[in-house]
HTML snippet that shows the backbone in 3Dmol.js (N, CA, C, O; Angstrom):
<script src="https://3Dmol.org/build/3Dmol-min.js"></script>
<div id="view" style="width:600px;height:400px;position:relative"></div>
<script>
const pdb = `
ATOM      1  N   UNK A   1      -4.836   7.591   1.425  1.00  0.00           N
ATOM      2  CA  UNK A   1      -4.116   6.647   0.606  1.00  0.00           C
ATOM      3  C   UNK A   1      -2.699   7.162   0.394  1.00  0.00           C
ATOM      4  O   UNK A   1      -2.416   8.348   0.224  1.00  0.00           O
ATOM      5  N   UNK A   2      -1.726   6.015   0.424  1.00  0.00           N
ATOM      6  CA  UNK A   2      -0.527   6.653   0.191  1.00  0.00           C
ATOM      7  C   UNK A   2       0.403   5.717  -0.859  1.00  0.00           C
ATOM      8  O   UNK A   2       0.838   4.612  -0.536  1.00  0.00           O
ATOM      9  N   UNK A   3       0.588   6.224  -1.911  1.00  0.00           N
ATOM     10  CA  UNK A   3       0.963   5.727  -3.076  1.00  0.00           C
ATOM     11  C   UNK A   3       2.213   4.924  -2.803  1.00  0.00           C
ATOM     12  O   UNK A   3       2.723   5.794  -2.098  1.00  0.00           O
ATOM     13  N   UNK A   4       3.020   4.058  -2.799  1.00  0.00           N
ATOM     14  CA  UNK A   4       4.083   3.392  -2.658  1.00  0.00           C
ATOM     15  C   UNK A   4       4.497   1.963  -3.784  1.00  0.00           C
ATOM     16  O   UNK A   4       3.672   1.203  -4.291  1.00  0.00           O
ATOM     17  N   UNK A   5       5.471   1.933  -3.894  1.00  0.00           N
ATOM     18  CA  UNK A   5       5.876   0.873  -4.699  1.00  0.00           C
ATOM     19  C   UNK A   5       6.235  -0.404  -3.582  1.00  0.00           C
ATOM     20  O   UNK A   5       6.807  -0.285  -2.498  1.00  0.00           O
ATOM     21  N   UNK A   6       5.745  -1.556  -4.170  1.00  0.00           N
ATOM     22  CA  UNK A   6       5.924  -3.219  -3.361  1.00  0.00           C
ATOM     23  C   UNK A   6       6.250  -4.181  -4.444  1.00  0.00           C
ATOM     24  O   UNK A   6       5.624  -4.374  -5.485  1.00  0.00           O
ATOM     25  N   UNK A   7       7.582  -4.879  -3.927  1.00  0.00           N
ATOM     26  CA  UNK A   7       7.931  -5.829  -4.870  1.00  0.00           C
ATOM     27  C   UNK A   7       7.789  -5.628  -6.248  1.00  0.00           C
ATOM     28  O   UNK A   7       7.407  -6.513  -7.014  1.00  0.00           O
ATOM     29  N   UNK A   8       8.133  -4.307  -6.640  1.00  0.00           N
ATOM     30  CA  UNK A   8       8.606  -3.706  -7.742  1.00  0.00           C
ATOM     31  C   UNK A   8       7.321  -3.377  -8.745  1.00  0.00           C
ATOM     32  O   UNK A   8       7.345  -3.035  -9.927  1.00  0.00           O
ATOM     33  N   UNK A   9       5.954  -3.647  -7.678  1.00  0.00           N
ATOM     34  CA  UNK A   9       4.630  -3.348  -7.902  1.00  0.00           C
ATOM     35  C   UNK A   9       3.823  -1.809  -7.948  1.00  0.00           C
ATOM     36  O   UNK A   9       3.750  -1.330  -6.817  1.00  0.00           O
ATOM     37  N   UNK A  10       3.290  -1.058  -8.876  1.00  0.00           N
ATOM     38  CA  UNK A  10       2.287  -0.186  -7.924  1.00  0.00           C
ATOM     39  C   UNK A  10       1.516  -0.321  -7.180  1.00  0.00           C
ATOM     40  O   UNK A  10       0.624  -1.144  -7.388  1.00  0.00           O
ATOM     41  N   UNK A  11       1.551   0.482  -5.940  1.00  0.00           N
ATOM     42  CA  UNK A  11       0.465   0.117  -4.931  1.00  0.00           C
ATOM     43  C   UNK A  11       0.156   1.336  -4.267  1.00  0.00           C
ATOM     44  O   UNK A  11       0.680   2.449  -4.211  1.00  0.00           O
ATOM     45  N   UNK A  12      -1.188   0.616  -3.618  1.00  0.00           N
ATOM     46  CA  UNK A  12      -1.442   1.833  -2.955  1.00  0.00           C
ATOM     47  C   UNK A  12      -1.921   1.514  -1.371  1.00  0.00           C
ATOM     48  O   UNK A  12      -2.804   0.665  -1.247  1.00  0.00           O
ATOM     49  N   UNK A  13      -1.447   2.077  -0.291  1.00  0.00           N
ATOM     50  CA  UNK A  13      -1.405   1.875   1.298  1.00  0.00           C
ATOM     51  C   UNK A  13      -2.632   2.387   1.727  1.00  0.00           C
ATOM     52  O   UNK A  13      -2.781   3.392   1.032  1.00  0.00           O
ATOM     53  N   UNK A  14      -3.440   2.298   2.346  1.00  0.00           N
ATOM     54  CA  UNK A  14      -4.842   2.996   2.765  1.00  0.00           C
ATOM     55  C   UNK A  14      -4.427   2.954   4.480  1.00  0.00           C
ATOM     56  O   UNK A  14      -4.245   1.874   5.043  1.00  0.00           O
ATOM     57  N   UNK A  15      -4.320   4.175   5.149  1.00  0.00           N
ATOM     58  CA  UNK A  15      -4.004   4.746   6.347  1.00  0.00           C
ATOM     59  C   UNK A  15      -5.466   4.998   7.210  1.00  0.00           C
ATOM     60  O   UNK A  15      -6.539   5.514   6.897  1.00  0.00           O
ATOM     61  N   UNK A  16      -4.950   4.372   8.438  1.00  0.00           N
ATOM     62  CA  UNK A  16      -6.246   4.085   9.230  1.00  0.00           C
ATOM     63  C   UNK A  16      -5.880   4.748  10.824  1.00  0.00           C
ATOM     64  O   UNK A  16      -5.608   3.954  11.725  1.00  0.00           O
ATOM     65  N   UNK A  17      -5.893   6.168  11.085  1.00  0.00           N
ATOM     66  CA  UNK A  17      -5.711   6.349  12.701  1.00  0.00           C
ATOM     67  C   UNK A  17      -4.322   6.506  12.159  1.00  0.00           C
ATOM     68  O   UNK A  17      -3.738   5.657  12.833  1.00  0.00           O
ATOM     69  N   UNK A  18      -3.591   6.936  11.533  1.00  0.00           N
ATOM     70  CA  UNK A  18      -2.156   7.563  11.077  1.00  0.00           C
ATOM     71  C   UNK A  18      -1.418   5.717  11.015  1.00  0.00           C
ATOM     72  O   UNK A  18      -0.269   5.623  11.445  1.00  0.00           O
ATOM     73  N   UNK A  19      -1.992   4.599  10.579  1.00  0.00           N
ATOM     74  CA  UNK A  19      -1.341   3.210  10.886  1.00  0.00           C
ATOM     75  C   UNK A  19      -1.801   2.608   9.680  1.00  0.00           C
ATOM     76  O   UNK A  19      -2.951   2.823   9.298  1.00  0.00           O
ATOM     77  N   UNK A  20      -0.908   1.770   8.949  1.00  0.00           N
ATOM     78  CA  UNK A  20      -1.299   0.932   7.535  1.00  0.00           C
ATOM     79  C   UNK A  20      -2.406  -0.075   7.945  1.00  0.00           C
ATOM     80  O   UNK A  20      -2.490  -1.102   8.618  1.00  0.00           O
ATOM     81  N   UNK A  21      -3.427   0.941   7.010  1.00  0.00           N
ATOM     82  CA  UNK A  21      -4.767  -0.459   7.161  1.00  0.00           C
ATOM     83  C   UNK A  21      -4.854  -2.065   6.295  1.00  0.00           C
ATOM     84  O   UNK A  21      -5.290  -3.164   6.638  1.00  0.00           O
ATOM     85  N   UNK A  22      -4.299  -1.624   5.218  1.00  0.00           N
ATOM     86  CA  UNK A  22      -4.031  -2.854   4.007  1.00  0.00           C
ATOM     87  C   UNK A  22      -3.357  -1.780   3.236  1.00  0.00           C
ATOM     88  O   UNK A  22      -3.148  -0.582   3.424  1.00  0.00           O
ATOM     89  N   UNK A  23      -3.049  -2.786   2.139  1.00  0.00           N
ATOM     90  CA  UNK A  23      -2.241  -2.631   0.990  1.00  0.00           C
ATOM     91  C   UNK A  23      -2.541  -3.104  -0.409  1.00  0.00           C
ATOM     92  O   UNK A  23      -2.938  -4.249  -0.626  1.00  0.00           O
ATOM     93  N   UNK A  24      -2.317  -2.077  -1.495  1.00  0.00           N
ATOM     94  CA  UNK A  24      -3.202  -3.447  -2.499  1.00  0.00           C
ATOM     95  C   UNK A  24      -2.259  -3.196  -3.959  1.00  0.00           C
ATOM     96  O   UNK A  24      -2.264  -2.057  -4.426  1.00  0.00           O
ATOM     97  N   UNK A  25      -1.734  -3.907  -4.417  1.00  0.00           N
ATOM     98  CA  UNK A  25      -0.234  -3.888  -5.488  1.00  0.00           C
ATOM     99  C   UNK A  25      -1.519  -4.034  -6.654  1.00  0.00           C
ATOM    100  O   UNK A  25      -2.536  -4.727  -6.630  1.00  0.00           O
ATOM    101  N   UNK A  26      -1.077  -3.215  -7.513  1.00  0.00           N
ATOM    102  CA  UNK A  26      -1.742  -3.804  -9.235  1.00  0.00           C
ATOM    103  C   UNK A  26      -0.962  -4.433  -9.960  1.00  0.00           C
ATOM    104  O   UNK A  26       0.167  -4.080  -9.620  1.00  0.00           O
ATOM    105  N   UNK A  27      -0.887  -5.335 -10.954  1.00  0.00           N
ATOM    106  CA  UNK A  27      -0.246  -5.880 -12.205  1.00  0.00           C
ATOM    107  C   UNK A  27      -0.463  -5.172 -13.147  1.00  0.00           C
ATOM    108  O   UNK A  27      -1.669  -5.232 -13.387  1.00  0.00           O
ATOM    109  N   UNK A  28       0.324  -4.158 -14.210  1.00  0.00           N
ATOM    110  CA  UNK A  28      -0.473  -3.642 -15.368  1.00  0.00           C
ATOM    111  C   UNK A  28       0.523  -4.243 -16.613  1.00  0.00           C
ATOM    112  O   UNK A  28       1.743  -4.344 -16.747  1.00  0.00           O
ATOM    113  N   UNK A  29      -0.432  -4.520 -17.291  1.00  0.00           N
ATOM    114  CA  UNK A  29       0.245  -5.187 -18.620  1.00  0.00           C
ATOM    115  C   UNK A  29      -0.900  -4.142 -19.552  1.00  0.00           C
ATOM    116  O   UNK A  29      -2.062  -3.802 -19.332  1.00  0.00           O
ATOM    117  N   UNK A  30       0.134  -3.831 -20.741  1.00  0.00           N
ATOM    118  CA  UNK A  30      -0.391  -2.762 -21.646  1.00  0.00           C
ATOM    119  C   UNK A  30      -1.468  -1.835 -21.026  1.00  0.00           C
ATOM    120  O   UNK A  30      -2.625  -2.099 -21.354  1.00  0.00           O
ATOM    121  N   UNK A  31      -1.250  -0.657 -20.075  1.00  0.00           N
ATOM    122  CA  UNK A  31      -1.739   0.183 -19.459  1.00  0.00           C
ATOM    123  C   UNK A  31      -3.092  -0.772 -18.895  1.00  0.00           C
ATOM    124  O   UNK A  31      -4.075  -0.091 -18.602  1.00  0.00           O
ATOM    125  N   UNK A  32      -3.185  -1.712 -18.782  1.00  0.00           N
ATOM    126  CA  UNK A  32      -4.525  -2.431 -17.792  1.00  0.00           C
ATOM    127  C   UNK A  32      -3.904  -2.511 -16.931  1.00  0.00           C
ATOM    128  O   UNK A  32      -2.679  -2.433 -16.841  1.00  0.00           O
ATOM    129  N   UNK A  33      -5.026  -2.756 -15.822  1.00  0.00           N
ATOM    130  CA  UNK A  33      -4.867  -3.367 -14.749  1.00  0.00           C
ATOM    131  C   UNK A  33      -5.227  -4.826 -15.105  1.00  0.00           C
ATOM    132  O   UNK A  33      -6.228  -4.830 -15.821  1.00  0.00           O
ATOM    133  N   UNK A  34      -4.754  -6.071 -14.852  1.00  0.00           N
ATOM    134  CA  UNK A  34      -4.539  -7.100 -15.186  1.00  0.00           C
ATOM    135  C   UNK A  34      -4.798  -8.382 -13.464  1.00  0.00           C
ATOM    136  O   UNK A  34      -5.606  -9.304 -13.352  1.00  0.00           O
ATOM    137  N   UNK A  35      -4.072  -8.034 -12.743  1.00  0.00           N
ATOM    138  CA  UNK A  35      -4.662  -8.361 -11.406  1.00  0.00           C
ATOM    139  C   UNK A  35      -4.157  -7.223 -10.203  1.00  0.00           C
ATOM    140  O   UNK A  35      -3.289  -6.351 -10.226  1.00  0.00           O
ATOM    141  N   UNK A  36      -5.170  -7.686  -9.105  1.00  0.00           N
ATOM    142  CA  UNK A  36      -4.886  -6.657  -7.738  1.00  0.00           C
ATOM    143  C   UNK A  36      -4.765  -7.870  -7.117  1.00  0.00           C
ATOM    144  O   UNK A  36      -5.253  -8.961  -7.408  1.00  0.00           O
ATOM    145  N   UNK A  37      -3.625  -7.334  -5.693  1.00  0.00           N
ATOM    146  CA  UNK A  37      -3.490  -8.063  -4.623  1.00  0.00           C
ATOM    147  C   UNK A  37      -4.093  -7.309  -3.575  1.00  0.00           C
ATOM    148  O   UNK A  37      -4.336  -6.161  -3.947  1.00  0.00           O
ATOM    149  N   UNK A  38      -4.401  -7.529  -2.472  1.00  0.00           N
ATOM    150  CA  UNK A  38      -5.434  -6.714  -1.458  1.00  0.00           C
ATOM    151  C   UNK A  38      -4.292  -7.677  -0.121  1.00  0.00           C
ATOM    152  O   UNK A  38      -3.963  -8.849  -0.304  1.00  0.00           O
ATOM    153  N   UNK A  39      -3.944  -7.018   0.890  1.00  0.00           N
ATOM    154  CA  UNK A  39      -3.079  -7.655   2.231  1.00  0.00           C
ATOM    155  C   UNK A  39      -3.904  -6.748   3.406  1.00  0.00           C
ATOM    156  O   UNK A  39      -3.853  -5.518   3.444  1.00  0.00           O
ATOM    157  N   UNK A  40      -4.373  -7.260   3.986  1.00  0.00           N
ATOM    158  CA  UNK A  40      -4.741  -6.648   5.429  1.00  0.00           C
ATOM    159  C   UNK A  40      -4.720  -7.394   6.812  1.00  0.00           C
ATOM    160  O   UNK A  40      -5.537  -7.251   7.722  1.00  0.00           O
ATOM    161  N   UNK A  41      -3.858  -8.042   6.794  1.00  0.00           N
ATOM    162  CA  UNK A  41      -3.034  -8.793   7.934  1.00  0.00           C
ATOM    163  C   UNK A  41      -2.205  -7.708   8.726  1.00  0.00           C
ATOM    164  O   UNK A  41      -1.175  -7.184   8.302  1.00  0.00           O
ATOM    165  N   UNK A  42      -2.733  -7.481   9.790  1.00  0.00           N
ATOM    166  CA  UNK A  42      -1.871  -6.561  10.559  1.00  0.00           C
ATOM    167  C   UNK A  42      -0.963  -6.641  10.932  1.00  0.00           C
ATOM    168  O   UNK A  42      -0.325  -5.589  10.972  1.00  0.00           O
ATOM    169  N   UNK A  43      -0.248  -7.971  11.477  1.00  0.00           N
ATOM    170  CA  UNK A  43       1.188  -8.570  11.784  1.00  0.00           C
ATOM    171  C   UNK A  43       2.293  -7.567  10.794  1.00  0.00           C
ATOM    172  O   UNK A  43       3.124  -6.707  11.083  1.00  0.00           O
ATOM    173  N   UNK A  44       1.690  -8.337   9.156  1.00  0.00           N
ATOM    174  CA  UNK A  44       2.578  -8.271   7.916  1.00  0.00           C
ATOM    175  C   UNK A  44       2.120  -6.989   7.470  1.00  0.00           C
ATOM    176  O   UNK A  44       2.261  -6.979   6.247  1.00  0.00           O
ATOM    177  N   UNK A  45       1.512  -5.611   7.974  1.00  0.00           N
ATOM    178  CA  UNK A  45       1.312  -4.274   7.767  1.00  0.00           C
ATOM    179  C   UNK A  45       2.208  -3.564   8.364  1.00  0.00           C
ATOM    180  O   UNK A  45       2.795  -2.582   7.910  1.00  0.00           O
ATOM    181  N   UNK A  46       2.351  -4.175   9.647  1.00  0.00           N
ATOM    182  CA  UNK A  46       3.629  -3.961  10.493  1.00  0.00           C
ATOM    183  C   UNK A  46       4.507  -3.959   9.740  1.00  0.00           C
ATOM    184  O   UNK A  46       5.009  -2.878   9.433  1.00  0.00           O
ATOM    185  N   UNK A  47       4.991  -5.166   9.185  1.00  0.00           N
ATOM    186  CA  UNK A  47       6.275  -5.412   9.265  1.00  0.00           C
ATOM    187  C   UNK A  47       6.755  -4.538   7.974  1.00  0.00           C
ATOM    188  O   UNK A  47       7.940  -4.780   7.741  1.00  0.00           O
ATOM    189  N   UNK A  48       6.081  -3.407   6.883  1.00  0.00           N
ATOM    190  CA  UNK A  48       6.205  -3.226   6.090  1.00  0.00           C
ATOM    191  C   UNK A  48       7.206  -1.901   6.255  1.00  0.00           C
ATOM    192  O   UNK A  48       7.827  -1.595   5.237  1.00  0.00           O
ATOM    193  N   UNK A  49       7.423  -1.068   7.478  1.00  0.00           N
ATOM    194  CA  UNK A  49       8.626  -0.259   7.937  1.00  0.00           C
ATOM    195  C   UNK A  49       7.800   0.947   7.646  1.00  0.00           C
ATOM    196  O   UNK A  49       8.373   1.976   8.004  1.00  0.00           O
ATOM    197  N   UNK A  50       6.614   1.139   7.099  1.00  0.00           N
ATOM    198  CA  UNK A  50       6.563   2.878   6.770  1.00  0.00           C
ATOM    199  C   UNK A  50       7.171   3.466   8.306  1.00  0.00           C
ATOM    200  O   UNK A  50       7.161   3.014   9.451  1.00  0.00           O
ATOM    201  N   UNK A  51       7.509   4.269   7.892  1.00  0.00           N
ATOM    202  CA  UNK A  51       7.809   5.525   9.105  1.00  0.00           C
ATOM    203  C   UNK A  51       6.666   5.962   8.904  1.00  0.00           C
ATOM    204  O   UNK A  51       5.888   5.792   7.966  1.00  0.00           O
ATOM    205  N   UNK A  52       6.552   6.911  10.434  1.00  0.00           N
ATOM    206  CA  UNK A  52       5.331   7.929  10.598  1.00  0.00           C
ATOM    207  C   UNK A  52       5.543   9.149   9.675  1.00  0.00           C
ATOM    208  O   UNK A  52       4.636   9.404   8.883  1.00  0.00           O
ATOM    209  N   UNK A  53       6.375   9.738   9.687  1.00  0.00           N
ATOM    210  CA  UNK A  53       6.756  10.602   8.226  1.00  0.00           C
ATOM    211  C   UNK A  53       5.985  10.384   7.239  1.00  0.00           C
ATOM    212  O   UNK A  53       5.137  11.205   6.887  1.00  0.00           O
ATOM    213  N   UNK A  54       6.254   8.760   6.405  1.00  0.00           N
ATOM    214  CA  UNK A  54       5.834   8.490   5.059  1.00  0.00           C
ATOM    215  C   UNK A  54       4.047   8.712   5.138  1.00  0.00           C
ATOM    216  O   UNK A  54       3.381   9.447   4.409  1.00  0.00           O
ATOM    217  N   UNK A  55       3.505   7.747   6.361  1.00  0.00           N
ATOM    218  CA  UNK A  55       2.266   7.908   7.075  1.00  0.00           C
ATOM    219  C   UNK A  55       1.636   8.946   7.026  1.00  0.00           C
ATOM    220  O   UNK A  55       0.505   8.717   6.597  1.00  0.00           O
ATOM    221  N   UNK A  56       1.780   9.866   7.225  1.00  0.00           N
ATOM    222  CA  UNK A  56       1.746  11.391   7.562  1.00  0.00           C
ATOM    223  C   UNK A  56       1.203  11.632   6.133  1.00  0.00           C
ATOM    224  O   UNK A  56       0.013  11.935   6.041  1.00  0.00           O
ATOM    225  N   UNK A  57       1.860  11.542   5.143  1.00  0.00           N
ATOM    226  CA  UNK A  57       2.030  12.121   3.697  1.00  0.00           C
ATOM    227  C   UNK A  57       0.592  11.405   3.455  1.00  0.00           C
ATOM    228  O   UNK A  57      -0.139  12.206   2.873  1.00  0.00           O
ATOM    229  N   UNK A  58       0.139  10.550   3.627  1.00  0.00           N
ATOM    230  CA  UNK A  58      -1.113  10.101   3.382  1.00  0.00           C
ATOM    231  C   UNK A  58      -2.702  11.164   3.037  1.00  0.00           C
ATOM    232  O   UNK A  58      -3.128  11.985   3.849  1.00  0.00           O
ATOM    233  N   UNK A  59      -3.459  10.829   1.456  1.00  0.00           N
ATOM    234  CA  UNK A  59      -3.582  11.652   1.246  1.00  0.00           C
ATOM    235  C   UNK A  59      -5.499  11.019   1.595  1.00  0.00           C
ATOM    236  O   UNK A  59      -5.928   9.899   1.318  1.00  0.00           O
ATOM    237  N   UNK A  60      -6.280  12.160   2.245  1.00  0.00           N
ATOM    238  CA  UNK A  60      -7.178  11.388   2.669  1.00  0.00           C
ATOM    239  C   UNK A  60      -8.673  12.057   1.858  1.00  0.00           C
ATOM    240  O   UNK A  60      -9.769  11.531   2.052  1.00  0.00           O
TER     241      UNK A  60
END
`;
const viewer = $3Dmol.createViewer("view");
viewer.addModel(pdb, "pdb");
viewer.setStyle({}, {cartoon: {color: "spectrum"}});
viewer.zoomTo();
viewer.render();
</script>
């Protein structure tokens, strides 16, 4: 898993074969979690720019 911020969201990247498997942003309102988004469209995993660097840092 590799911790990253999306659309000014916390999230967290889950790394599959060193490559973004999905992605999943939380909403927190007063320390809850309030809703999750879950993305595992590979096109739009792509298009999200990690470098292999950031990839790498992935903590398993």
């Amino acid at each position: 898993m590799l911790q990253v911020v999306a659309n000014g969201q916390p999230a967290v990247v889950s790394v599959v074969k060193g490559r973004p498997g999905s992605i999943m942003t939380f909403t927190i309102v007063e320390d809850r979690i309030v809703e999750l988004h879950i993305l595992a469209d590979p096109e739009r995993m792509a298009a999200l720019g990690l470098t292999e660097e950031e990839l790498a840092r992935a903590e398993y």
